[in-house]
N, C-alpha and C positions, 0 to 999 in steps of 0.2 A: 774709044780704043780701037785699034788696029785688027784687025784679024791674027787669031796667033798663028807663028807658021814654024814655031819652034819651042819646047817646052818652056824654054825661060820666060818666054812670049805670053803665058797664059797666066791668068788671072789667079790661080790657085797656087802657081807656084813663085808669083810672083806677094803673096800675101804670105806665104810657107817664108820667103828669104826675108821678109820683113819683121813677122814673128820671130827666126830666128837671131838677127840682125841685135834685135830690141831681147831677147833670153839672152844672147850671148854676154850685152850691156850688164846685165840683171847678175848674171850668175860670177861675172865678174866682181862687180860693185858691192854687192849685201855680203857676202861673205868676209872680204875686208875689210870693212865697215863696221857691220855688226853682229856678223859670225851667226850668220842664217842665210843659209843657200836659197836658191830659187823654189824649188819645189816646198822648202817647209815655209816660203813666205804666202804662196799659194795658199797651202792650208789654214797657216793663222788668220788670210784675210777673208778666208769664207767661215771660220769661225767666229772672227771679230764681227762680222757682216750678220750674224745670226742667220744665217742662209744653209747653218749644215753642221749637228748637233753631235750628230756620228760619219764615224768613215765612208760608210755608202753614200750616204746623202752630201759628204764634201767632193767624191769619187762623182757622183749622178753630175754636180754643180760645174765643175771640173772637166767633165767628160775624159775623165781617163783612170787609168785602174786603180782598182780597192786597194791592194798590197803595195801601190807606192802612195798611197797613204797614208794607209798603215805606218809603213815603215820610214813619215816624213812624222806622223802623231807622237812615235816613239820613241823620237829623234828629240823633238820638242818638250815631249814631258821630262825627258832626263835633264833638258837644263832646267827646268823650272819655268818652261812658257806655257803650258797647257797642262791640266790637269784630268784625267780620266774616271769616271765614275759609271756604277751601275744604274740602270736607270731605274727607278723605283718601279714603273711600270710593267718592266717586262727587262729581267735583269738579266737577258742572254744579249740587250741592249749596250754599250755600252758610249755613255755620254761623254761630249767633249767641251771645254768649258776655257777661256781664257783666264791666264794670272796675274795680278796685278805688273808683276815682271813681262810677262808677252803682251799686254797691253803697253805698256809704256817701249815696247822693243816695237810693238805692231807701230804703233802710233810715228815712232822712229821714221821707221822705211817708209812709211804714208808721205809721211812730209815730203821724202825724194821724190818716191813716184810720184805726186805731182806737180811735183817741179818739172821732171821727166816730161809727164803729158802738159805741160803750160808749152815746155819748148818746141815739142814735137808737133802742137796746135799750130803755132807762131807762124812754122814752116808752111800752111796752108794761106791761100790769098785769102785777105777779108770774107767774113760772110760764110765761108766754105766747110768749118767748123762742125756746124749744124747737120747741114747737106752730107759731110762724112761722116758721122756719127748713124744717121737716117737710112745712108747707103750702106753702113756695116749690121746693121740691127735687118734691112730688106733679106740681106745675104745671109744672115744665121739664118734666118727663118725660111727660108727658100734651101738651103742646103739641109737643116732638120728635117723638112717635107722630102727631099732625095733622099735621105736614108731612110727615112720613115716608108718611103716607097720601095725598097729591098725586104722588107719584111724583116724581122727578128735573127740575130747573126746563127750561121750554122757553126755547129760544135765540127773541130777536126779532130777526131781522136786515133788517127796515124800518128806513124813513128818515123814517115816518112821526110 
């Protein structure tokens, strides 16, 4: 790569227009489809995933806030894809659990998205697949160590 010498130029923002590029696709497509927006297909797939049991831990997986969530779980239970319960453990807990109907909807959109990533692979030269995969997984982990090196976010409690 080039030296950047203008914002669009740069690595972060050119992964920002690609992300967006590939949600724009998304937020298009599943809601016409199968009347699940972007954000609650998120969450079904980190429930489906068993990777995040409650809203914190789908928010942690996620990296982004508790109360869109929240308010994607809420979304979800009222059709009848996910079902909420207390956790027997520790009942200010509350657990989140797929339904025979948000599986067989999750399982739906699965099938696109990877259709999505077979095409999206296709687009790289042989062999390249691997190596971008390799070099996406370097960079989360190298951009977690940068925030990790800011220390714990500061509270603003202006009104400013």
């Amino acid at each position: 790569m080039q030296k950047p010498m203008f914002v669009p130029d740069l690595l972060t923002t050119r992964l920002l227009r690609l992300s967006n590029t590939l949600s724009l696709y998304s937020n298009r497509r599943y809601p016409q489809e199968f009347d699940v927006s972007l954000p609650e297909w998120r969450v079904m797939s980190i429930i489906a995933a068993g990777m995040g049991a409650t809203a914190r831990e789908i928010s942690r997986v996620l990296a982004t806030d508790k109360a869109w969530v929240g308010l994607s779980v809420k979304k979800l239970a009222k059709r009848g894809y996910v079902t909420r319960s207390a956790d027997p453990k520790d009942t200010r807990r509350v657990l989140l659990a797929m339904t025979k109907l948000g599986r067989e909807k999750h399982d739906a959109i699965m099938a696109v998205a990877r259709q999505r990533q077979s095409r999206l692979l296709a687009a790289l030269a042989p062999g390249m697949a691997d190596a971008f995969g390799d070099s996406l997984d370097r960079l989360q982990r190298e951009a977690e160590a940068m925030l990790e090196e800011l220390g714990p976010p500061v509270s603003d409690d202006s009104d400013a």
